[in-house]
N, C-alpha and C positions, 0 to 999 in steps of 0.2 A: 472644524478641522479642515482644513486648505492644504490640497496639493498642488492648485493651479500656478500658484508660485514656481513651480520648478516645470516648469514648461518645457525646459530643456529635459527634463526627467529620460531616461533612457529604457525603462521598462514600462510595458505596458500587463498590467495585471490580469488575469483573466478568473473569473470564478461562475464555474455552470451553478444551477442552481435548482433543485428541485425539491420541495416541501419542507425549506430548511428555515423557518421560523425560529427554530429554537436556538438556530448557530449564525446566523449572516450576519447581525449586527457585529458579533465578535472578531468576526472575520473582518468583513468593512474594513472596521477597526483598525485590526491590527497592523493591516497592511497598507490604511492611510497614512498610518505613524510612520512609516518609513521612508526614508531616502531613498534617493535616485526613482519616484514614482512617477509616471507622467500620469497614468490613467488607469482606473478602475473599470471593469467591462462585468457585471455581474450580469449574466444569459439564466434569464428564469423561463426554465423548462417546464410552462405548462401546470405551473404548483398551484396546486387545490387548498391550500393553506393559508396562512398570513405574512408570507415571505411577499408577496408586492407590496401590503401596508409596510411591513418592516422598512422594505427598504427605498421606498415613498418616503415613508420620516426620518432615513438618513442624508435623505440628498440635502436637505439644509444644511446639516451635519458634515456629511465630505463632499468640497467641491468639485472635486474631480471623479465623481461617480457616473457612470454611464451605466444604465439600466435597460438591457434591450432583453422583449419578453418573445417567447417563441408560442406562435398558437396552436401548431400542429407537429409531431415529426413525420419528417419524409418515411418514404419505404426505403427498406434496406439499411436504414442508420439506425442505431444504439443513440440512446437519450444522449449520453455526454460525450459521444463524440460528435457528435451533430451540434451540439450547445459549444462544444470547446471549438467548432471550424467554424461556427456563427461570430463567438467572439476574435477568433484569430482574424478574419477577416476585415473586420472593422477596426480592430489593433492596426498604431501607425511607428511605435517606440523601434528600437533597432532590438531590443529582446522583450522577449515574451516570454510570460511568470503563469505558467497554469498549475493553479491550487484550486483543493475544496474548500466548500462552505461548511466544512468544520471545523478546519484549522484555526490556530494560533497563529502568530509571528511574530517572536520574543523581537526586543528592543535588536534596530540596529542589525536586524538578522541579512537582508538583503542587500544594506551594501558591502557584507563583509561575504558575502555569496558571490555576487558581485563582481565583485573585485578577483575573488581566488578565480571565478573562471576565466575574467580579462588576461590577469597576468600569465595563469596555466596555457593558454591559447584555448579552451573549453568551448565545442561545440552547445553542445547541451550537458549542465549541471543537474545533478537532483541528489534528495537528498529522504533519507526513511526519516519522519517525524518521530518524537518521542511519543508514544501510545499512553494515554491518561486510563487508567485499566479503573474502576469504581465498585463492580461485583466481582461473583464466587468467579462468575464464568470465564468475566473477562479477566483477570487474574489467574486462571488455570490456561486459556486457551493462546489470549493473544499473546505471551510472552514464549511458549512450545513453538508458535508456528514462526514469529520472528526471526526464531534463534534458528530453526529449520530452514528458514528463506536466506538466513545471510550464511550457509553451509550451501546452499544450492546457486546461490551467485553473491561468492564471495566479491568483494568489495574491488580488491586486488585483481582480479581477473576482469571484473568490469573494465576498469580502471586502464587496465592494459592495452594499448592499441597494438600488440602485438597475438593476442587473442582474440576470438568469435565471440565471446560471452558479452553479453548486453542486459542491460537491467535498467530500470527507473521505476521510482515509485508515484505516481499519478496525482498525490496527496502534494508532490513539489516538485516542478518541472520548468528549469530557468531556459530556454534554447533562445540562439540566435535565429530572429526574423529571417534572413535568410537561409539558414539552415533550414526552420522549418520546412519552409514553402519549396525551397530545390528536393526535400524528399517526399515530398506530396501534401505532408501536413495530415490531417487528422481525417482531412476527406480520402486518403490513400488507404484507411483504416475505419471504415465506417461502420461496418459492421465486426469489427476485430473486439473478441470482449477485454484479453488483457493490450489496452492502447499504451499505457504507459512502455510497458515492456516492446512492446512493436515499433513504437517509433525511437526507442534507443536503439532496439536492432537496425533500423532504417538509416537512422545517424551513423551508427557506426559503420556498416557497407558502405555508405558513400564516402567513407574516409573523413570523418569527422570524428574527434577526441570527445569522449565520457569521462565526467567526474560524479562519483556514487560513490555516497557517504551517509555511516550512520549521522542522523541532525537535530536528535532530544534540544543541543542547546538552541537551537534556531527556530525551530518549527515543535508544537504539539498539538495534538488532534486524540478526542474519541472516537473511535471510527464509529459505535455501534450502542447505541440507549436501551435494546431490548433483547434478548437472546434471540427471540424470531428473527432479524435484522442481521445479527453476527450470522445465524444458521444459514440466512438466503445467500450472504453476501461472501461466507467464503464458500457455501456452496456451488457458485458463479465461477469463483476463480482457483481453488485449489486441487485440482486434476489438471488444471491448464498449467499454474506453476508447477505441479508436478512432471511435466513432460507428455501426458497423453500417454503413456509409458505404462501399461499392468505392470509391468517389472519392475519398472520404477517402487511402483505403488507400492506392488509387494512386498520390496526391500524398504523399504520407508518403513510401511508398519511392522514387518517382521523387527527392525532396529528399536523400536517405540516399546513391543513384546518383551523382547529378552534383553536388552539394555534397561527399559524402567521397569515395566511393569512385572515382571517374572522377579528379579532381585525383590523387588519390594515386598514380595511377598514372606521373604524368609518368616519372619516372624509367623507366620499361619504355618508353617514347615516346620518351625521349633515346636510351635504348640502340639501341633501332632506327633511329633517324636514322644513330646514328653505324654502323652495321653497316651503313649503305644500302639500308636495306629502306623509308624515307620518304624525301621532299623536306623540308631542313632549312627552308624558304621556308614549306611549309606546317605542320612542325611547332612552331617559334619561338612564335609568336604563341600557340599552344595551349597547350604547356609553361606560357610565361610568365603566364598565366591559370589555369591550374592550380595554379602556384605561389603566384598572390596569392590565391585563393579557398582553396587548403590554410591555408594562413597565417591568414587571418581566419576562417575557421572555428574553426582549432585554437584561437584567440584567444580568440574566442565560449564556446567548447564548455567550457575551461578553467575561466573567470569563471561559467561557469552551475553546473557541478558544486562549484565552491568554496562557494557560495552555498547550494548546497541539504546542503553536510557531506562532502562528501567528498575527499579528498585530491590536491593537484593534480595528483600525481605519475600519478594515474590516467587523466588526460588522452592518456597515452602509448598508451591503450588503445581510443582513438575508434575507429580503421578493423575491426577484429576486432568491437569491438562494434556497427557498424553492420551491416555483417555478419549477423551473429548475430538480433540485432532484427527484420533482413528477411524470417533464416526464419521466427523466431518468428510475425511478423506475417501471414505466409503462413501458418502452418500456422495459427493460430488459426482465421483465415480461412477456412478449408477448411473446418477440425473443422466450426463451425457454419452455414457457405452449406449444407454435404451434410448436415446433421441429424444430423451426429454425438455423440456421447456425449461427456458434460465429465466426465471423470476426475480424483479429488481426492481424497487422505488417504485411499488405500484403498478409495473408493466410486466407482462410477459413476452418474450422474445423467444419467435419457433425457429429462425432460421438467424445462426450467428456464425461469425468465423473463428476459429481460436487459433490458428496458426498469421503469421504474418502474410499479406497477401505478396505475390510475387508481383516484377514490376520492375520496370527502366529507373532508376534512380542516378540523374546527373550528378 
């Protein structure tokens, strides 16, 4: 597989990499298939694994692979931002494509990305992957929290250049070479743990146009092989997309309570009525309200995960994954009110930033 053909290629791809044996080849892959590539820049962070053999035996395989390994990280940087300014750096394309080493990149995905950001005039493109869900967990959780992130930065409000609201998802990040680097690039954000999100905030203050879009058809990705791995990893981040906010919080899970989890109980309300442990007078009217608020949620909940890629059928999975999300939300919570340590790929990190750092941005 030959990219060097297209020399002229306009994108320079970037993929961090750290003990991903099990996904680089796919990746590689996917995104040598594609048009407009100049060069592949895979930055392996440090992996204890078989991610250098892997991707050792793909360099026959794609010609335009660049393999650059990192021996140490600096102090003060976060693994993949350090990995993602090491690649940027050595990136020469007029855009730059930072993706993980677990994605996909369905046929054709990135000149049709591409293209809509050329013609829109789009500073930086990105786009939410369709989520490959395979267990109970991930089937209960990641489709709850999706649907919850794209209520919290809706699409439309990104989209807006007439709004503050800034989003991207880190899993697909298309920016202009110069956009990057006039708003610092990933070195401005070193220790920032959500970067995706911080450098669209960044983009967008300097007056540069976002495009964020659900992108099931374009891109897919597991993010997570293990429940430990999901626990760590949205441990990391979901108090920070929460707002840092208790109230936030509050309100989140109080909505997660008495919109799912409270209705779905009717049926244990019926049974006790009919065991005579309630007054059917007072349970009626509850049940009955419970029923219609189950129903239009499920409704709701349905129509949002279809939208953002995922299969209806996983709708069946809302009250588990509400659930789930509230410990998550909790414990995130905790990890960082008590100064706790953010655990990731093997590392621990005492000292991170979660807010975007302030800064001259030409």
């Amino acid at each position: 597989m030959s990219i060097t053909e297209n020399s002229d290629g306009r994108v320079s791809v970037i993929i961090p990499a750290r003990n991903e044996e099990a996904n680089i080849a796919r990746a590689v892959r996917s995104v040598a298939a594609q048009e407009d590539v100049r060069e592949i820049l895979v930055v392996d962070d440090q992996s204890t694994d078989r991610t250098s053999e892997v991707l050792k035996a793909l360099k026959p395989e794609v010609s335009g692979l660049r393999v650059m390994r990192i021996d140490s990280l600096p102090p003060g940087w976060l693994g993949k931002t350090h990995a993602a300014a090491v690649g940027a750096r050595a990136a020469d394309a007029s855009w730059l494509l930072f993706t993980d080493a677990d994605t996909k990149h369905l046929p054709g995905s990135l000149r049709q990305l591409l293209r809509r950001a050329e013609q829109e005039n789009v500073n930086l493109l990105s786009v939410s992957p369709g989520q490959v869900t395979l267990t109970w967990w991930e089937k209960a959780a990641i489709p709850v929290i999706y649907a919850w992130l794209a209520k919290r930065f809706r699409f439309e409000e990104v989209n807006n250049p007439a709004s503050p609201r800034a989003a991207a998802n880190g899993q697909y990040i298309l920016i202009r070479r110069d956009s990057y680097f006039r708003v610092g690039g990933h070195e401005s954000l070193r220790n920032v743990v959500l970067e995706d999100v911080a450098l669209a905030q960044r983009v967008k203050a300097s007056g540069g146009r976002l495009l964020f879009l659900p992108g099931a058809q374009w891109v897919r990705t597991r993010m997570y092989l293990t429940f430990r791995g999901m626990w760590e990893g949205w441990t990391k981040n979901l108090y920070l997309l929460a707002g840092e906010s208790a109230g936030a919080l509050l309100a989140t899970i109080i909505e997660f309570c008495f919109l799912d989890l409270v209705p779905a109980a009717s049926p244990i309300i019926l049974a006790a009525a009919a065991a005579g442990s309630l007054s059917w007078t007072r349970v009626v009217p509850f049940v009955i309200a419970g029923i219609l608020v189950f129903l239009w949620r499920s409704s709701r909940y349905r129509h949002t995960i279809v939208k953002l890629g995922f299969e209806p059928t996983l709708a069946k999975y809302r009250i588990p994954g509400a659930i789930l999300v509230c410990l998550l939300l909790l414990n995130s919570a905790w990890t960082y009110c008590r100064g706790g340590k953010v655990k990731w790929k093997g590392r621990t990190y005492g000292s991170v930033t979660r807010k975007v750092p302030e800064g001259r941005v030409e």
